[in-house]
N, C-alpha and C positions, 0 to 999 in steps of 0.2 A: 504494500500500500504506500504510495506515495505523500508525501509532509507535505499537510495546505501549503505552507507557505512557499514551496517550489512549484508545485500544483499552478497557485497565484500567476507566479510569474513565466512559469510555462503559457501559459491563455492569455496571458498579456503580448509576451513574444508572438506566440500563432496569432494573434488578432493584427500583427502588424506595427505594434509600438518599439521605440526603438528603448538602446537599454535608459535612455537619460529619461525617457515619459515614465519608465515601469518604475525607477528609483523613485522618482516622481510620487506615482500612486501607492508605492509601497509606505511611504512618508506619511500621505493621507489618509490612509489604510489602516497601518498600524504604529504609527507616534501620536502618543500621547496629547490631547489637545494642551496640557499645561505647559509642554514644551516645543510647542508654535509662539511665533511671532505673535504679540499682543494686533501689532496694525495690520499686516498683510495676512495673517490667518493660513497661512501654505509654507511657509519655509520654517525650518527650524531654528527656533531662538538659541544662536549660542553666547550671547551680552546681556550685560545687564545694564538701562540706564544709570548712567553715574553723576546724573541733577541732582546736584546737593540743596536739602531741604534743611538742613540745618544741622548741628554741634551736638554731640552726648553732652548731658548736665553730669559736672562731676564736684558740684556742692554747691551752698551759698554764699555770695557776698552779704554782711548785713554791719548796715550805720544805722546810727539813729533815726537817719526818716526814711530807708527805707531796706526794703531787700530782695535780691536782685540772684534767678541762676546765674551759676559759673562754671565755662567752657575751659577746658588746659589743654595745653600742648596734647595733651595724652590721649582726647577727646575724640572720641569718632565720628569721621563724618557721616551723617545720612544720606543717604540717597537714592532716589526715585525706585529703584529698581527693577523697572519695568523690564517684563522679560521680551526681547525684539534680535530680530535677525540684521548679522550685519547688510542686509544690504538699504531695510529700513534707518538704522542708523546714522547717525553724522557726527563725525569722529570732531571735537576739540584739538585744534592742534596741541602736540604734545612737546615738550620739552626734550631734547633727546641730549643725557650728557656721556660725554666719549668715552673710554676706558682706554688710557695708552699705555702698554709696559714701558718700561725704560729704555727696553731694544727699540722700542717703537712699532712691533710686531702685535701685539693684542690688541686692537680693537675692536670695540663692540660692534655689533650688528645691530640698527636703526627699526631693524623688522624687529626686534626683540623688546621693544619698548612695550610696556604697554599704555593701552591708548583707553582716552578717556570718551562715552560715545553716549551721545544724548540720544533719545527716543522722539520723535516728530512730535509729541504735544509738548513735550517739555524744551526743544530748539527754539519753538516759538517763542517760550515765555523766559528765556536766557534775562530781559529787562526787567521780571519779577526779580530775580534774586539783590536787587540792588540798595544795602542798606537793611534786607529782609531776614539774613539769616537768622534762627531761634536758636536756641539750647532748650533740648528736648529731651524728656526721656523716652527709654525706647516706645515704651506702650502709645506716647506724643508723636514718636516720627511711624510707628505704622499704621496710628487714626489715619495720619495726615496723610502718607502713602496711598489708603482705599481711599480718599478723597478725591484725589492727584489722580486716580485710576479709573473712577467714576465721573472723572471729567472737571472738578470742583477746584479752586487756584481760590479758592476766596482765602484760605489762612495766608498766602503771601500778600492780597492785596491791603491787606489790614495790619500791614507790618506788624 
């Protein structure tokens, strides 16, 4: 007895698709919807939006008239997460710094960077972030996250 899933692609092939349509349907077939692109709904999400919504709280400031979270170096950034394929993406240019041995023989590889890649609802809104960052705790940055998912930007617009 033959394994559906050669089966599958066996009757894809005899029907005339070539192998890049059958990889295709096989994708749509049997990958997981969670691991689709959030925008295009067909390719496999391998990024994650990296929109920063704001700072880990990692204590308070407090003076006598008031008190304020506080973000430290140590702080994680948030961010969007949205799960999207690179071709919906658009990459932030990235900083790329060289590694030179002494010989001058080691240098790094540019493809090795990694690259920082916003999600189409969130490239648009690149001018919310300005002045907006919070300090958040986690349970704050993944309200705000199904917000930001459901389509909602009002906690940035309200700094």
């Amino acid at each position: 007895m033959s394994d559906p899933y050669e089966a599958f692609i066996e009757s894809r092939l005899a029907a005339g698709e070539t192998d890049e349509q059958v990889q295709q349907r096989i994708k749509e077939a049997f990958l997981p919807t969670a691991e689709l692109c959030h925008f295009c709904k067909s390719r496999e999400a391998t990024l994650l939006c990296d929109f920063p919504i704001g700072y880990e709280w990692r204590g308070d400031y407090v003076s006598q008239s008031c008190k304020v979270r506080v973000a430290t170096l140590e702080s994680e950034t948030f961010s969007c997460d949205r799960r999207i394929c690179r071709e919906c993406a658009t990459a932030k240019p990235a900083m790329f710094v060289c590694r030179i041995s002494d010989d001058g023989s080691d240098i790094a590889n540019p493809e090795d960077c990694d690259s920082e890649d916003y999600c189409p609802a969130c490239q648009k809104r690149t001018h919310l972030l300005q002045g907006k960052m919070k300090v958040l705790t986690k349970e704050d940055a993944n309200a705000l996250r199904l917000q930001m998912w459901n389509g909602s930007y009002e906690a940035f617009k309200l700094g």
